[in-house]
DSSP file (Angstrom, degrees, kcal/mol; ACC not computed):
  #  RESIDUE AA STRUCTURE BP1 BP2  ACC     N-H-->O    O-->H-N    N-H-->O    O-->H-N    TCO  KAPPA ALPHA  PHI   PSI    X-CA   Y-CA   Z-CA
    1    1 A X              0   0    0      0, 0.0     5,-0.1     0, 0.0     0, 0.0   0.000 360.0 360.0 360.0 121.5  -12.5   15.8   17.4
    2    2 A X     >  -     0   0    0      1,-0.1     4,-3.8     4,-0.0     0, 0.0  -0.057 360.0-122.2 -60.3 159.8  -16.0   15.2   17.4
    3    3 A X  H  > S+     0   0    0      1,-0.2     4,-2.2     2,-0.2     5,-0.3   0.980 115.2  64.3 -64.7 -38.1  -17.5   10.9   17.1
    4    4 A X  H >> S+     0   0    0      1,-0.3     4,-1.8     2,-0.2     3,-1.5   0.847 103.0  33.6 -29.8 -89.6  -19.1   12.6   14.1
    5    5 A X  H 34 S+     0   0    0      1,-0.3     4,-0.3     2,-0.2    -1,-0.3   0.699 114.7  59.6 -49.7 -42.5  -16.3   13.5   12.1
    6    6 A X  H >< S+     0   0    0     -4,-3.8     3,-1.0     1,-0.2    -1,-0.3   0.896 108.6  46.3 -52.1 -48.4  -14.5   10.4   13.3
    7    7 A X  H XX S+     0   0    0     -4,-2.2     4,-2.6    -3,-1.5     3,-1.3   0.851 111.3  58.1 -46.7 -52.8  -17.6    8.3   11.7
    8    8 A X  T 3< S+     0   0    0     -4,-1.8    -1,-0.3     1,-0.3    -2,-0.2   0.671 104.0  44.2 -84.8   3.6  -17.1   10.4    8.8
    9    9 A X  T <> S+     0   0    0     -3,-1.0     4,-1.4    -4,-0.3    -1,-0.3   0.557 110.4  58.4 -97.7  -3.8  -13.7    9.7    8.0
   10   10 A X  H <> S+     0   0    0     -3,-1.3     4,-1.3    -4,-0.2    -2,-0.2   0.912 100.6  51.0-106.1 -38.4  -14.3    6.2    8.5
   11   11 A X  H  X S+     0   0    0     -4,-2.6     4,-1.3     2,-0.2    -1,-0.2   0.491 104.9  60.7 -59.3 -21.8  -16.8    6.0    6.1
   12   12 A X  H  > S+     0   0    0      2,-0.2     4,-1.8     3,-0.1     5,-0.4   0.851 109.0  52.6 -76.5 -48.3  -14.0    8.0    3.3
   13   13 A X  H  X S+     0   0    0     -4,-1.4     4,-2.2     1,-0.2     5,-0.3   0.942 111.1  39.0 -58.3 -56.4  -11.8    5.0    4.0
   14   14 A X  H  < S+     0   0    0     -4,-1.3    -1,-0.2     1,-0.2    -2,-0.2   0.911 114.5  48.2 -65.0 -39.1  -14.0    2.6    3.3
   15   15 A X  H  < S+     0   0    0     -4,-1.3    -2,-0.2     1,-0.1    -1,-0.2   1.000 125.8  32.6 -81.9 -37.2  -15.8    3.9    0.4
   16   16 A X  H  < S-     0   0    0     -4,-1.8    -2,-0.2     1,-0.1    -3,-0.2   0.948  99.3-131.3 -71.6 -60.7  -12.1    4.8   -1.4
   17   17 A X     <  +     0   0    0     -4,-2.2    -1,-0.1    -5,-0.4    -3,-0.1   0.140  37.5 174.1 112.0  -6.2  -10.2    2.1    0.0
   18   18 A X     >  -     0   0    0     -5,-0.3     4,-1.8    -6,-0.3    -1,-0.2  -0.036  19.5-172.1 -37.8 116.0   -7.3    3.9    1.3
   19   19 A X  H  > S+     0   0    0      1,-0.2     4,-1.1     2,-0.2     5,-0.2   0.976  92.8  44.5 -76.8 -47.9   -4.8    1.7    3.4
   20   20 A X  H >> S+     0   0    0      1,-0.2     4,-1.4     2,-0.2     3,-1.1   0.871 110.2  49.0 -56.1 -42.3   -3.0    4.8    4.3
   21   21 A X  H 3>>S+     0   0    0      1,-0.2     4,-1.9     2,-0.2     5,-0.6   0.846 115.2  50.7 -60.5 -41.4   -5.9    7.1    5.2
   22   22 A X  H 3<5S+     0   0    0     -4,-1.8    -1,-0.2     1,-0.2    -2,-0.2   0.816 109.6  46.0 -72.7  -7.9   -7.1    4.2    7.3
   23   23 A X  H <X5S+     0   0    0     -4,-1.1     4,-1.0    -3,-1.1    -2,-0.2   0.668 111.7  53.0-106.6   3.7   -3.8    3.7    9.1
   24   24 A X  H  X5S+     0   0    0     -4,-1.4     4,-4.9     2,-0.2     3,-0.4   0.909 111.3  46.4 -71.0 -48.7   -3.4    7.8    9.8
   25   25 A X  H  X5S+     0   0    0     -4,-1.9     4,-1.4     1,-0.3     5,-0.2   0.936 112.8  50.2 -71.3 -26.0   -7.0    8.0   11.4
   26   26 A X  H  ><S+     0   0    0     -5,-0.6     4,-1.3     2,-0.2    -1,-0.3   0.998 117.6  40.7 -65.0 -41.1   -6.1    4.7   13.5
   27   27 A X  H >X S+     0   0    0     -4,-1.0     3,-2.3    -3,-0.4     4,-2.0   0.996 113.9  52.1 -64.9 -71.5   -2.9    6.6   14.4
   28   28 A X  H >X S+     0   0    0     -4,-4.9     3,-1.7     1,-0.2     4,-1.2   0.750 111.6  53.4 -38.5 -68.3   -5.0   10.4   14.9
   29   29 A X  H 3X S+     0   0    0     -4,-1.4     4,-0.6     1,-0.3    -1,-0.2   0.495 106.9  42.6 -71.7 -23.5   -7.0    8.3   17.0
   30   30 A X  H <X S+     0   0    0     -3,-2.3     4,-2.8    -4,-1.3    -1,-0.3   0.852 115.2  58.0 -57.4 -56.4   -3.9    6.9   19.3
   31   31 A X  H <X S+     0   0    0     -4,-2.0     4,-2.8    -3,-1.7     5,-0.3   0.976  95.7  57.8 -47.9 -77.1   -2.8   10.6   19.1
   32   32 A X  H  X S+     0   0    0     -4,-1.2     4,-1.3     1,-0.3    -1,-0.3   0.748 118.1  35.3 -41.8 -40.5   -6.1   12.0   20.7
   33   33 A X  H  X S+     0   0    0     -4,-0.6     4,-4.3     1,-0.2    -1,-0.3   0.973 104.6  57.3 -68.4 -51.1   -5.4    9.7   23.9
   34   34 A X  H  X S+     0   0    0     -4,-2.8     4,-2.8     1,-0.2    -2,-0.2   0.839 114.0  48.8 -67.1  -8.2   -2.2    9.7   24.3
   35   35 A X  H  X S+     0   0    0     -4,-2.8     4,-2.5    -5,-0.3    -1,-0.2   0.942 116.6  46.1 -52.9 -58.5   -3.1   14.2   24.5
   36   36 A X  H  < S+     0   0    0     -4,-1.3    -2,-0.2    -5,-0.3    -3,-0.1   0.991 117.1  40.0 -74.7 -52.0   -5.6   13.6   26.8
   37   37 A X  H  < S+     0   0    0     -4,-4.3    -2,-0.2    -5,-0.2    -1,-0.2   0.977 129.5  19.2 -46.2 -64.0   -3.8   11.2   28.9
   38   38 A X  H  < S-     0   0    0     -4,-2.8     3,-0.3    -5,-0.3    -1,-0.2   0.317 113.4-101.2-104.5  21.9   -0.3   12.4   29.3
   39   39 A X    ><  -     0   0    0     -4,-2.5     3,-0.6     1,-0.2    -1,-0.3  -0.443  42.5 -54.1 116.6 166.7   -0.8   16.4   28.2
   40   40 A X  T 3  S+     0   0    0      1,-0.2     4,-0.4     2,-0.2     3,-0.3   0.089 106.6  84.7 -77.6  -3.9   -0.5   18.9   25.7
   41   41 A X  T 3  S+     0   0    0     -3,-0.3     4,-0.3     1,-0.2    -1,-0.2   0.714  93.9  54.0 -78.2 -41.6    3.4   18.3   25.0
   42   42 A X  S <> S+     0   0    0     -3,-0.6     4,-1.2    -8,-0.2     5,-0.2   0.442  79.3 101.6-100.2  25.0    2.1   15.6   22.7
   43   43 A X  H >> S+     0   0    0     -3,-0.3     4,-2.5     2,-0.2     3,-1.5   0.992  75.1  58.1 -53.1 -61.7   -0.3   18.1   20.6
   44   44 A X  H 3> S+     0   0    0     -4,-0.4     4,-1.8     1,-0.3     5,-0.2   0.734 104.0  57.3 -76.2 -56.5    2.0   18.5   17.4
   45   45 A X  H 3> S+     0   0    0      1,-0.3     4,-3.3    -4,-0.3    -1,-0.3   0.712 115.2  31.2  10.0 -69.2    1.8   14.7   17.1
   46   46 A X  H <X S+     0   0    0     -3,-1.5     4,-2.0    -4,-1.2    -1,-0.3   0.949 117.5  64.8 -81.8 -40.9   -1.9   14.6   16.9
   47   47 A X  H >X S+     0   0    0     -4,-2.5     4,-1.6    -5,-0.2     3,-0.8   0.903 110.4  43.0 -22.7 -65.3   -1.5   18.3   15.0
   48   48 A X  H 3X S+     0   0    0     -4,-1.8     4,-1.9     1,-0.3    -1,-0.2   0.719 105.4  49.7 -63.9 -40.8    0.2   16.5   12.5
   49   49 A X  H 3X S+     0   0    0     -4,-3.3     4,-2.7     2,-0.2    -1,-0.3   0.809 107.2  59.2 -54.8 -31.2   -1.2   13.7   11.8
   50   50 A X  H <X S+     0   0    0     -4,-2.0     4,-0.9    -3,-0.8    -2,-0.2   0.781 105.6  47.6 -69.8 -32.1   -4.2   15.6   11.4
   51   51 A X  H >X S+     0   0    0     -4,-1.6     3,-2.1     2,-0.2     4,-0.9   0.983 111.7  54.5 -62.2 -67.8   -2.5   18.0    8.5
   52   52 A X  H 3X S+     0   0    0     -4,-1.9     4,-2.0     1,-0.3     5,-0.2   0.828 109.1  44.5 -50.9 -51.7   -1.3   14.6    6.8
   53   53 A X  H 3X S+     0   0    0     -4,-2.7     4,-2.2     1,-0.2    -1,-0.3   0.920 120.4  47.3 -65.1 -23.9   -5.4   13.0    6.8
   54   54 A X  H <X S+     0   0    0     -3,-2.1     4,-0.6    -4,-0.9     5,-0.3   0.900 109.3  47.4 -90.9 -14.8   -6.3   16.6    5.4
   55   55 A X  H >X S+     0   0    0     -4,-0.9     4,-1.8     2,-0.2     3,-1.3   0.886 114.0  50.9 -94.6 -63.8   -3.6   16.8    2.8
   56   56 A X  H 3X S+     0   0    0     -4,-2.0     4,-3.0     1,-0.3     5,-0.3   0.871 109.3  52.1 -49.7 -44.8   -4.7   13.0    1.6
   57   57 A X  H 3X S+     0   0    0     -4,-2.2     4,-0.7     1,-0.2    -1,-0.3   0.645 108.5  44.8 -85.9   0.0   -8.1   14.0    1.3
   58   58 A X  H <X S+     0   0    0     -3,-1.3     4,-2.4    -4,-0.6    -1,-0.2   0.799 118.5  49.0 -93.1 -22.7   -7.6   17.1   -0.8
   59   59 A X  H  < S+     0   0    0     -4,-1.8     4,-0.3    -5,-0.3    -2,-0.2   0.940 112.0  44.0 -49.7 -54.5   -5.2   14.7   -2.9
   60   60 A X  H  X S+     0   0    0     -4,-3.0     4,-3.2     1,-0.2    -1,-0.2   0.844 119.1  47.4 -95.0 -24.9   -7.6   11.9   -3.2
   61   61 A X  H  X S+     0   0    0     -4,-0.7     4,-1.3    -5,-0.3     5,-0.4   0.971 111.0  50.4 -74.9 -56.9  -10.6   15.0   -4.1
   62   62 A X  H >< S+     0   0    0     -4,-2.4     3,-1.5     2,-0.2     4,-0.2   0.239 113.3  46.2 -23.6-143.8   -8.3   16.7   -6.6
   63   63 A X  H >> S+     0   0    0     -4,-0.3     3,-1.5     1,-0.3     4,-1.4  -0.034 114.8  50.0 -43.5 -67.8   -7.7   12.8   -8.4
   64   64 A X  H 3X S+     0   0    0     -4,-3.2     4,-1.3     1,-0.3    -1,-0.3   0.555 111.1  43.1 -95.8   2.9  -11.4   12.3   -8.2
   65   65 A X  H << S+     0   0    0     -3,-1.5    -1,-0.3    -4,-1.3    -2,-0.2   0.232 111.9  61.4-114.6  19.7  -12.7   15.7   -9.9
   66   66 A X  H <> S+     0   0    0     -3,-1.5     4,-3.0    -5,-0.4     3,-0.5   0.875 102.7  43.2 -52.2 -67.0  -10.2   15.2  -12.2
   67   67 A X  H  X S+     0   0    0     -4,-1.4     4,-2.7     1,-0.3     2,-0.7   0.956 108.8  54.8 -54.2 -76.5  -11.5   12.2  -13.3
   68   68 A X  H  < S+     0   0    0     -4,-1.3    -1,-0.3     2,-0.2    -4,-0.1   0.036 112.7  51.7 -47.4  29.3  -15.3   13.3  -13.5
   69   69 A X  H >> S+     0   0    0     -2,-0.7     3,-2.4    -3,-0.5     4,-0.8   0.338 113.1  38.6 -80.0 -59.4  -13.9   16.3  -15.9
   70   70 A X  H 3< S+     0   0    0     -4,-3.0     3,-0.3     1,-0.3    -2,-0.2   0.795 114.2  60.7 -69.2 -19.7  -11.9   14.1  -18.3
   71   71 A X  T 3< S+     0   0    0     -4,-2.7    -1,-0.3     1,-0.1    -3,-0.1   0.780  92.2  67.9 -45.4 -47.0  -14.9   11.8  -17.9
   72   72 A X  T <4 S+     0   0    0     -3,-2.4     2,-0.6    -5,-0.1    -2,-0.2   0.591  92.1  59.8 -76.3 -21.0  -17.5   14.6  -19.4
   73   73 A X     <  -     0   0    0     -4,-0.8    -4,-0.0    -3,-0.3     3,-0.0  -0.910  56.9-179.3-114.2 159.6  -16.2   14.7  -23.0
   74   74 A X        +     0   0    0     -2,-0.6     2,-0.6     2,-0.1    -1,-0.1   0.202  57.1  92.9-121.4   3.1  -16.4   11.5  -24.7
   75   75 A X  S    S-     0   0    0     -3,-0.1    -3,-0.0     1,-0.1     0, 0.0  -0.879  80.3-102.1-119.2 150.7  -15.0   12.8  -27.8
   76   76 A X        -     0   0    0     -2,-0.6     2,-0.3     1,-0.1    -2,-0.1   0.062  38.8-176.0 -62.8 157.3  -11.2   12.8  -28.8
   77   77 A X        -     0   0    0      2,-0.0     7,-1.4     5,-0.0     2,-0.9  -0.994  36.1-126.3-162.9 160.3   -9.0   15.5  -28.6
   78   78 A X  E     -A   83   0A   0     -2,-0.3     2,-0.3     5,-0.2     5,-0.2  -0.803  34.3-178.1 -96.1 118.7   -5.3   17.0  -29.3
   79   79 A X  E >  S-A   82   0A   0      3,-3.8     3,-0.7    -2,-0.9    -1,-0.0  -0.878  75.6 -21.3-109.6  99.0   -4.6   18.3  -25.7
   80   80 A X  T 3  S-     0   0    0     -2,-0.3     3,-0.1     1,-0.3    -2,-0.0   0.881 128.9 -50.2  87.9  22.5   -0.9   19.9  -26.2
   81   81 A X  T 3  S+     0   0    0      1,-0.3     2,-0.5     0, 0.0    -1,-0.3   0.465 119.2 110.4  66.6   0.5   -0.2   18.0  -29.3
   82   82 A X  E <   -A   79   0A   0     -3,-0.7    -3,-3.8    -5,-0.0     2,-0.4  -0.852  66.9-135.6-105.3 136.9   -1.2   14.7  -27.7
   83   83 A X  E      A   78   0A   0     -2,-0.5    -5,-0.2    -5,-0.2    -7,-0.0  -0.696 360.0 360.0 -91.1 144.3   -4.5   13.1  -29.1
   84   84 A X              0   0    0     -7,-1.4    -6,-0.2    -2,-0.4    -1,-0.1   0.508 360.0 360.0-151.6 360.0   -6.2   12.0  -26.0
């Protein structure tokens, strides 16, 4: 994983605030040695964690263009029988 990317996840934690997203990429980053040090035996480790940060972040984009949708109309409405 490039410093890049690293930088740029660090900078999605801070601006959302995620405790969890910050304590996976502390973890991915633990992963990514302990790979390089002792071998390829521990890849699904860092594999996995890495599925878990992308899984959060589709979560956390999905919540936030949610939000800008239901954001866009300002005027009430029956969604489903519920006034909303």
């Amino acid at each position: 994983m490039a410093t890049s990317e690293l930088a740029y996840r660090s900078a999605t934690i801070k601006r959302d605030g995620s405790k969890q997203l910050d304590r996976l990429n502390r973890n991915l980053v633990t992963a990514a040695k302990v790979v390089d040090r002792y071998g390829d035996k521990y890849l699904p480790i860092f594999e996995r964690i890495e599925r878990e940060i992308e899984q959060l972040e589709r979560k956390t984009d999905v919540k936030d263009r949610i939000k800008t949708l239901a954001s866009l109309s300002t005027q009430k409405e029956d969604v489903g029988g519920v006034h909303v």
